[in-house]
C-alpha positions in Angstrom: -31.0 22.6 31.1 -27.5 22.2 29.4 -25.8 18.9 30.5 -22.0 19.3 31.7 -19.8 17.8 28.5 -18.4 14.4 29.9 -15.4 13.7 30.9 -12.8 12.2 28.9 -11.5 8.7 30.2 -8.4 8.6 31.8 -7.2 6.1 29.5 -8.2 8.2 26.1 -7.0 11.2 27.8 -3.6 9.9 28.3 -3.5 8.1 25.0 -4.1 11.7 23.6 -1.2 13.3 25.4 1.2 10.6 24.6 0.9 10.3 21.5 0.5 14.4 20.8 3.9 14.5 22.6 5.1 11.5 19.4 6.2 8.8 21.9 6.4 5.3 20.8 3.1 2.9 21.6 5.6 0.6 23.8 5.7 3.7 25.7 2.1 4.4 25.9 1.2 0.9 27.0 3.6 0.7 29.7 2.3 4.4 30.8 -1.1 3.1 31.3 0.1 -0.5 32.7 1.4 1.3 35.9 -1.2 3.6 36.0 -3.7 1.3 35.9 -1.9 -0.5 38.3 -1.7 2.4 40.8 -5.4 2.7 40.4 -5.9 -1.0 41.3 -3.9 -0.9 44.4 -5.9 1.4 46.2 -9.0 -0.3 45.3 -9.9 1.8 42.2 -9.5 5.3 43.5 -9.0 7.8 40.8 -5.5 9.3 40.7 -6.8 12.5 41.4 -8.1 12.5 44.9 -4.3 10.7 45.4 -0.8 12.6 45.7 2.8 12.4 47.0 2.0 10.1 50.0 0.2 7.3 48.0 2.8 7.3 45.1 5.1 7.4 47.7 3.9 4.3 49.7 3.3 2.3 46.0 6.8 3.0 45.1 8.1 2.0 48.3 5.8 -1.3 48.3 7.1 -2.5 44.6 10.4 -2.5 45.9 9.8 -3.9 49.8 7.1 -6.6 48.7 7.3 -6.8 45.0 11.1 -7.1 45.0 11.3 -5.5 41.3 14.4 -4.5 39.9 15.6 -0.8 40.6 14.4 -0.7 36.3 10.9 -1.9 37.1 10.6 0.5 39.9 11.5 3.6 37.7 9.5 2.8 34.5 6.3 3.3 37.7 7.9 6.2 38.7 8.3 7.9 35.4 4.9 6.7 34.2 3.5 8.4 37.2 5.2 11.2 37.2 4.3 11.7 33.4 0.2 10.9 34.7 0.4 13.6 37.2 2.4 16.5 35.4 1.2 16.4 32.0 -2.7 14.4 32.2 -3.8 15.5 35.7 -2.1 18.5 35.4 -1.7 18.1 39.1 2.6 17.8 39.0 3.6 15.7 41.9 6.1 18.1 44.2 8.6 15.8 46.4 8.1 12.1 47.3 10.4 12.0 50.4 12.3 8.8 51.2 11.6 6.2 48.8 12.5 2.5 49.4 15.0 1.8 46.5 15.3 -1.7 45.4 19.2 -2.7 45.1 21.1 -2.2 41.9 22.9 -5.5 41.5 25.9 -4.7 39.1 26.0 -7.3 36.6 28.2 -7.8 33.3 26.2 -8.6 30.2 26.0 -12.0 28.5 28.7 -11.9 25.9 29.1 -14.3 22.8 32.3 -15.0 21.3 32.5 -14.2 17.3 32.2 -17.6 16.7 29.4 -18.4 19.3 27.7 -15.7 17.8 28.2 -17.2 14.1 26.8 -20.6 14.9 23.7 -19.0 16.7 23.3 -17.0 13.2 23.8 -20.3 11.2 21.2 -22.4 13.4 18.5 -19.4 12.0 16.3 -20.0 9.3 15.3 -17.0 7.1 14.3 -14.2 7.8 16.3 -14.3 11.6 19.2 -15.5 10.5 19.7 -11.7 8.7 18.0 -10.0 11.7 20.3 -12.0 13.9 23.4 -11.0 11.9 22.5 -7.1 11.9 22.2 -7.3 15.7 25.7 -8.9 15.9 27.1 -6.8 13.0 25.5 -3.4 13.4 24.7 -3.3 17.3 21.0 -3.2 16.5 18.1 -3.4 19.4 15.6 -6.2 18.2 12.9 -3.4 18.5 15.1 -1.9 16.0 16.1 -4.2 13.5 12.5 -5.8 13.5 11.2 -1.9 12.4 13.6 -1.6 9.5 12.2 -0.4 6.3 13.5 0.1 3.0 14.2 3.3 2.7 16.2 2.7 5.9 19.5 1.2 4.4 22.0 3.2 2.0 24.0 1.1 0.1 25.9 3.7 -1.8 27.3 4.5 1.6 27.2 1.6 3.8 24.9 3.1 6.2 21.8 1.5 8.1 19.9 4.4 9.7 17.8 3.7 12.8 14.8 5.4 13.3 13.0 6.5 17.2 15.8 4.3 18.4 15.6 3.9 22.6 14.9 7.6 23.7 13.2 8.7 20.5 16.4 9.5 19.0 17.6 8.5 15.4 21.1 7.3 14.6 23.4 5.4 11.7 25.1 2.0 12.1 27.2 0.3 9.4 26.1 -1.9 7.0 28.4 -5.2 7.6 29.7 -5.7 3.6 29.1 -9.6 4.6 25.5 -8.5 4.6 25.4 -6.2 1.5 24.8 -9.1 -1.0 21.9 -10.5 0.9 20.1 -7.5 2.6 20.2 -6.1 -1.8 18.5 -9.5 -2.6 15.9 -9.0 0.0 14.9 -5.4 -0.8 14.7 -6.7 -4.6 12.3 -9.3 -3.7 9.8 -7.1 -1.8 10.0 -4.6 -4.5 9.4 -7.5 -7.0 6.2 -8.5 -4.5 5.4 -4.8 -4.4 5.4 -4.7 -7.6 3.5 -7.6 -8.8 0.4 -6.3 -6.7 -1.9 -3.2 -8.5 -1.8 -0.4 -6.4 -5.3 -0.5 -5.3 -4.7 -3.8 -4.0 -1.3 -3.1 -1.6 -1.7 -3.3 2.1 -0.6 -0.5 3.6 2.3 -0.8 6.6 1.7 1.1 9.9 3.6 4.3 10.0 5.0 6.2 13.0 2.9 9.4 14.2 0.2 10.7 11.9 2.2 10.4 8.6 -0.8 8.1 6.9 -2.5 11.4 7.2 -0.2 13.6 6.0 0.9 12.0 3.6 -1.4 9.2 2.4 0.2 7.7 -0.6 3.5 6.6 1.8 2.0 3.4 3.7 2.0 2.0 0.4 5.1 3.5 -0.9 8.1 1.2 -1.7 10.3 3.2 0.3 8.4 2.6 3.5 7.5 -1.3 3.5 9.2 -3.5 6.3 11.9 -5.0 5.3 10.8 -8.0 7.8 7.7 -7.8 7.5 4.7 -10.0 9.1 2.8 -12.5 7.1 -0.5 -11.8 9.1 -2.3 -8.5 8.8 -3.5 -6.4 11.9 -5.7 -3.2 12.8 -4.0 0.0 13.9 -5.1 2.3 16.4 -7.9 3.8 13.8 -8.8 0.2 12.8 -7.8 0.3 9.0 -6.3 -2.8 8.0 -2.5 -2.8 7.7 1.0 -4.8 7.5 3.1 -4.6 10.3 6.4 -5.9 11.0 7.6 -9.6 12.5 6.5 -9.6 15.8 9.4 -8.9 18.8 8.1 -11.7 20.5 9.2 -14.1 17.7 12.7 -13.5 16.9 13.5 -13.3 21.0 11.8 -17.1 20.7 14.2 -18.4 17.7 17.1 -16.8 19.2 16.9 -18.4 22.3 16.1 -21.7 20.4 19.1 -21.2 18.5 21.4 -20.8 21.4 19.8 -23.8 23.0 20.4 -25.9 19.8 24.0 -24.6 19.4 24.9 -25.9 23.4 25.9 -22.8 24.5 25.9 -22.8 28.4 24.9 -18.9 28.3 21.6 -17.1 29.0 22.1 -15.9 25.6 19.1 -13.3 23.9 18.9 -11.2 21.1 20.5 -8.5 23.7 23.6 -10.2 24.1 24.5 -10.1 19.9 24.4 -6.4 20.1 26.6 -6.5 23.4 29.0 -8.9 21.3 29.2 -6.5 18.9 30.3 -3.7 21.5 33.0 -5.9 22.8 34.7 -7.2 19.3 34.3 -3.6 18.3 36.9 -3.1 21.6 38.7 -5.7 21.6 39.9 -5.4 18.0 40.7 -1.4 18.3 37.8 0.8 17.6 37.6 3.4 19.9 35.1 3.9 22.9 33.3 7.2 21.4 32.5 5.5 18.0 31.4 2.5 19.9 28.9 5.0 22.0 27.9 6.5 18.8 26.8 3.5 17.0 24.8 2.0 19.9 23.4 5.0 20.6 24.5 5.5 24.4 23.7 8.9 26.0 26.4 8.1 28.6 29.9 7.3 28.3 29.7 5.2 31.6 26.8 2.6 29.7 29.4 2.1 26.7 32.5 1.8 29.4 30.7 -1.8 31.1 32.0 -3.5 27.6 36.0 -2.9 29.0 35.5 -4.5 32.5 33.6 -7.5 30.1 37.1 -7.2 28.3 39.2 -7.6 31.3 40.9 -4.0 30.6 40.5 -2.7 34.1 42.7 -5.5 35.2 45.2 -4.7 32.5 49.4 -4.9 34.0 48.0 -7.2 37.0 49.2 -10.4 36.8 47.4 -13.4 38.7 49.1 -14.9 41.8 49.3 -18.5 40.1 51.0 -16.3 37.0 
């Protein structure tokens, strides 16, 4: 009697689709965080024998007794979604009247230039340089902490970002205050890269399945880290590898920083790349190159910066003058 080939886990099965479809592993974790959650919430019932009416009821329940933020509430729907449609091939067809949680409209937390400054100063190496290319390039901390060599072009004064938010690659400027240090520091991990034999370097993760495509790159110059971690890690095939300075860090010595500097802001690692939106504005650049170098699919996300500005007040004067 031939047995029935088993199964594949949920888990490994939507593991396999994400990353066949090359989205990043902060993606894939928070796919299977809400799926798993979903499961847990009706008492371990696989998602199959579930449909419109439980996702329904679980949406409606993060916003009504969770009280998560209109953000939280999509990242479960969207991971859902993506579990029904493209792992259980069973697409969800319309959830009806979902509780929506309120979306409060808040300004971002902007420094001055020279709040930012002193935040940079208060840095020690490396942060202090990751600091100052999310203040002078508009950089995500996911992306500056994933820069590599090969990323910056000196010649040109460009700093290319690489499956930036929304898989999407773009170019920032290279700050010319920066151009001095950021050449030391790629000299320096050449000179460690160098100084180690080849069948002795580490190799860095890379994105997708270029370490089997091309084998030779995760210990190429071009792709190092140019932050990179001083501990070593497994990646998802367990081969030992370098990765880069852990997110989790620089948000910790930023915050630290602001703290130390008396700044009475909820300042993050967020707000430098909004301060560099708004000194961008206020000292004349226009609104599309702003878009362009953050990397906003919408004009409307870029246009938040000119009410942190003041412009939609502009020709009203206050009662009091």
């Amino acid at each position: 009697m031939t047995r029935k080939p088993r199964e594949p886990r949920l888990r490994d099965r939507l593991r396999e689709v994400v990353r066949a479809r090359q989205y990043s592993r902060r993606t894939e974790k928070n796919y299977w965080y809400w799926t798993r959650f979903f499961i847990r919430f009706y008492r371990m019932r696989h998602p199959k024998t579930m449909g419109e009416a439980e996702v329904r009821r679980f949406l409606t329940w993060l916003a009504a007794e969770r009280n998560v933020a209109a953000a939280t509430q999509n990242q479960a729907l969207n991971a859902l979604v993506f579990l029904y449609r493209h792992v259980l091939e069973q697409p969800l067809g319309d959830l009806g009247a979902v509780q929506r949680p309120k979306r409060p409209r808040k300004l971002p937390v902007v420094l001055s230039h020279e709040e930012a400054l002193q935040v940079i100063m208060a840095l020690e190496p490396p942060y202090g340089l990751m600091a100052s290319l999310m203040y002078g390039a508009g950089l995500r901390v996911t992306e500056c902490a994933r820069l590599r060599v090969k990323d910056l072009d000196f010649e040109h004064g460009v700093l290319t970002v690489r499956d930036g938010k929304g898989a999407k690659d773009r170019a920032s400027l290279i700050p010319h205050t920066l151009q001095a240090e950021l050449r030391n520091r790629v000299r320096e991990i050449k000179r460690a890269w160098l100084g180690t034999r080849p069948e002795r370097r580490t190799p860095v993760t890379l994105p997708f399945a270029l370490a089997r495509k091309y084998p030779l790159a995760a210990t190429s110059l071009q792709w190092q880290w140019l932050f990179p971690s001083g501990n070593l890690c497994r990646d998802a095939e367990g081969r030992v590898v370098r990765h880069h300075l852990h997110i989790s860090a620089i948000q910790k010595r930023v915050r630290a920083a602001v703290r130390s500097c008396g700044l009475n802001k909820p300042a993050s690692c967020h707000s430098l790349r909004h301060s560099f939106a708004t000194e961008l504005l206020k000292r004349g650049s226009d609104i599309r190159t702003v878009q362009e170098l953050l990397g906003h699919a919408d004009l409307r996300t870029t246009q938040i910066y000119t009410h942190v500005l003041g412009r939609g007040f502009a020709g009203v004067n206050s009662p009091l003058g």
